[in-house]
Residue frames as a rotation matrix with the C-alpha (Angstrom) as fourth column:
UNK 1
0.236 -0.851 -0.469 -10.63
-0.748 -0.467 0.471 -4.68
-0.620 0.240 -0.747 2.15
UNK 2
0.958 0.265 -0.113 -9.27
-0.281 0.771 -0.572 -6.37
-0.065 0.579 0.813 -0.70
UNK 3
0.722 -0.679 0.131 -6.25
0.609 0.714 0.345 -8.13
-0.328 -0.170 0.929 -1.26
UNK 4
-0.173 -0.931 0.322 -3.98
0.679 -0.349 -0.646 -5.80
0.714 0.107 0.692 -2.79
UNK 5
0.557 -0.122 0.821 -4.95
-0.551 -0.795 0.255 -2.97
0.622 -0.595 -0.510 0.14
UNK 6
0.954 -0.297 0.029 -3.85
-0.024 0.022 0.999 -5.29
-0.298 -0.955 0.014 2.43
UNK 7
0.332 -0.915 0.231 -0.57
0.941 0.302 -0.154 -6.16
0.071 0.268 0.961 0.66
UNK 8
-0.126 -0.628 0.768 0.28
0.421 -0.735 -0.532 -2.45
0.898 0.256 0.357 -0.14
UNK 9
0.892 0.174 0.417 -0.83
-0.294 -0.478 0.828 -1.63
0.343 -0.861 -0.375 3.80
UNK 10
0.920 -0.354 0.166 1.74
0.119 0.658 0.744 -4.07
-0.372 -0.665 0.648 4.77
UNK 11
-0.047 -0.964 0.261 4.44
0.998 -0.057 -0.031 -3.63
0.044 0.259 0.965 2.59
UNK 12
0.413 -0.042 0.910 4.02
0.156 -0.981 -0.116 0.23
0.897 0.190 -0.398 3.60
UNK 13
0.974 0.054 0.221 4.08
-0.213 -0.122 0.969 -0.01
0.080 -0.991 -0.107 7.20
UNK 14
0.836 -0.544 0.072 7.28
0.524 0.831 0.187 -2.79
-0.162 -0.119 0.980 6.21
UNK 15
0.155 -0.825 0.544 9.01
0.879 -0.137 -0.458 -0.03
0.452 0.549 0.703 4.84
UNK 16
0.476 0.342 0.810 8.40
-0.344 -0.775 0.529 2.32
0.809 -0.531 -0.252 7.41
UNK 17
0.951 -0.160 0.265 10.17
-0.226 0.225 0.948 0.41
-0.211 -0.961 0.178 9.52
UNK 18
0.258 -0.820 0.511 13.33
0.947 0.319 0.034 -0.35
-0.191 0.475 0.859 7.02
UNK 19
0.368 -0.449 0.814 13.78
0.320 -0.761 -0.564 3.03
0.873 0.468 -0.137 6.60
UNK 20
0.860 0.094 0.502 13.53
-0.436 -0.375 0.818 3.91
0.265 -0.922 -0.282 10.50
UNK 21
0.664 -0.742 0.092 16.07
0.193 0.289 0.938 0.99
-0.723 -0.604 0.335 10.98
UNK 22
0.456 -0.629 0.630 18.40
0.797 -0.027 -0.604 2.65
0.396 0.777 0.489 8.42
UNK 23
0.494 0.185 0.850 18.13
-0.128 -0.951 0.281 5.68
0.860 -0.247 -0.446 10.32
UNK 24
0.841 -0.245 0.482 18.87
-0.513 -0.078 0.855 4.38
-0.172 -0.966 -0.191 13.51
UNK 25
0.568 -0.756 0.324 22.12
0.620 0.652 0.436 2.07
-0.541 -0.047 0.839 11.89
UNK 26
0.153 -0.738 -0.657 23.32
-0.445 -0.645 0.621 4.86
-0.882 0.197 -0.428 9.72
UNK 27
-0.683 -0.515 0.517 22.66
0.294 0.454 0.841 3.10
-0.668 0.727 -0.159 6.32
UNK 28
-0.371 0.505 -0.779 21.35
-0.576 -0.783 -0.233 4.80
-0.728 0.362 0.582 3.61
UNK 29
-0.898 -0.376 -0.228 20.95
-0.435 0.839 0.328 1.93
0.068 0.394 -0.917 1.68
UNK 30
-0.792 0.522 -0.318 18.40
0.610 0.705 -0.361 0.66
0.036 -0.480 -0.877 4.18
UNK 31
-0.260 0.602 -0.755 16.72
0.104 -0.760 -0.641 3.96
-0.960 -0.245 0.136 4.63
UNK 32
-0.704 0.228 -0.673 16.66
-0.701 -0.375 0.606 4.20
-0.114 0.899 0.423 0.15
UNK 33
-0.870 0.224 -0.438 14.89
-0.110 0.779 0.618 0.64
0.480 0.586 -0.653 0.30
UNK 34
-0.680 0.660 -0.319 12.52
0.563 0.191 -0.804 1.31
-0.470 -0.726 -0.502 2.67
UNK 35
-0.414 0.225 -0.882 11.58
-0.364 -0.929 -0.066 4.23
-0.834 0.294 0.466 0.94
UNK 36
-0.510 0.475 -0.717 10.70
-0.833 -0.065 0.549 2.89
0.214 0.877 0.430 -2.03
UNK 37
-0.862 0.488 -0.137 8.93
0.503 0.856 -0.116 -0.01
0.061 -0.169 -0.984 -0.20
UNK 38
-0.500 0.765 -0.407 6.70
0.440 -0.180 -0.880 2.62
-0.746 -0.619 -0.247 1.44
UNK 39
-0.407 0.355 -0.841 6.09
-0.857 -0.466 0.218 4.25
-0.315 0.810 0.494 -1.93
UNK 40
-0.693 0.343 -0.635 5.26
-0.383 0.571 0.726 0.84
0.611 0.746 -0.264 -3.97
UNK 41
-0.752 0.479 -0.452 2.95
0.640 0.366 -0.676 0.11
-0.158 -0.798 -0.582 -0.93
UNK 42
-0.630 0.549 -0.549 1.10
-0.342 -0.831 -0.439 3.27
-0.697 -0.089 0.711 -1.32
UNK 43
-0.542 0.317 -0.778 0.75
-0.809 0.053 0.585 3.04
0.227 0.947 0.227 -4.99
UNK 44
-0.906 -0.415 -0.081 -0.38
-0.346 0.838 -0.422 -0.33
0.243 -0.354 -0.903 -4.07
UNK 45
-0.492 0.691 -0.529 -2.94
0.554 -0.220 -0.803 0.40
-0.671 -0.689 -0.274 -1.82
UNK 46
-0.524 0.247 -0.815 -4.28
-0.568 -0.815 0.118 2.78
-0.635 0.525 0.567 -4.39
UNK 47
-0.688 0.010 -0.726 -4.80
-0.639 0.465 0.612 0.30
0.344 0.885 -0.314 -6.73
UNK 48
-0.760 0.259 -0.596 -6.80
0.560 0.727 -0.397 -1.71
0.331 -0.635 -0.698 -4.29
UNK 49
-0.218 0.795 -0.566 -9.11
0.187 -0.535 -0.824 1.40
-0.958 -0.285 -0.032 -3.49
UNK 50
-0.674 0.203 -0.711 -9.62
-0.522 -0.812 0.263 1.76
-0.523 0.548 0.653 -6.70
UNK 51
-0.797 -0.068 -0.601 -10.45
-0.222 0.957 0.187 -1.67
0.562 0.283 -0.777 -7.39
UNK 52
-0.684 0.652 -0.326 -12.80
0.612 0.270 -0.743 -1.81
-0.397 -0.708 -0.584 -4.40
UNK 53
-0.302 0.635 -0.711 -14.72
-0.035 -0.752 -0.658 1.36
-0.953 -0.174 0.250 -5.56
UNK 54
-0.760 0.173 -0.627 -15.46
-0.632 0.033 0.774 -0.20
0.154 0.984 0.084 -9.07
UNK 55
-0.695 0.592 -0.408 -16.89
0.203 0.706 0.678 -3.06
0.689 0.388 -0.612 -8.05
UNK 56
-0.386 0.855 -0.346 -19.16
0.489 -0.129 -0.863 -1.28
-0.783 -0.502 -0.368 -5.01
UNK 57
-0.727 0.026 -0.687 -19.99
-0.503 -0.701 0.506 0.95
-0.468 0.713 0.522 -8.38
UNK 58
-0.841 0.103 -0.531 -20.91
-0.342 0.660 0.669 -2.32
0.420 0.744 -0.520 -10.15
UNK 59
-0.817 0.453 -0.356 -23.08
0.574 0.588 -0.570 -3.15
-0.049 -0.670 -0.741 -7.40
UNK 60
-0.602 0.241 -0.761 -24.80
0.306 -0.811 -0.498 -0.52
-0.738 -0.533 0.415 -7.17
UNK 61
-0.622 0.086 -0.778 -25.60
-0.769 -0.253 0.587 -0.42
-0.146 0.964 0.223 -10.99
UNK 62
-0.671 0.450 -0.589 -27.16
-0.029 0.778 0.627 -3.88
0.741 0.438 -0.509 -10.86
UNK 63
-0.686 0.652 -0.324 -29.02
0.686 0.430 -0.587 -3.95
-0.244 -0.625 -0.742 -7.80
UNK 64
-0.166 0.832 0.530 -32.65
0.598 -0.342 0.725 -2.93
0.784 0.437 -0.440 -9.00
UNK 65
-0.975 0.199 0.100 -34.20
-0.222 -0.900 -0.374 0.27
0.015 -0.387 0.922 -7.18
């Protein structure tokens, strides 16, 4: 795993849990910021698999057969 999966794992899960405790205090606020943590996490994380699957690509391309 590279660095930005883990970041965008972590700041998903983080907001998974800021929304939950919005939910359970009754602040929507808390529950709007989680949300879009768990979204910019995702996206995140995306970017990081996408990243990872270039450069096993690259590998693959150079190592001789």
């Amino acid at each position: 795993m590279n660095k930005n999966q883990v970041k965008g794992s972590t700041k998903r899960v983080a907001g998974t849990i800021q929304r939950a405790v919005g939910e359970a205090v009754g602040s929507p606020k808390q529950q709007i910021l989680g949300a879009a943590k768990q979204v910019s996490g995702t996206l995140q994380r995306k970017v990081g698999d996408a990243q990872a699957a270039a450069k096993a690509k690259r590998k693959r391309k150079a190592s001789p057969r």
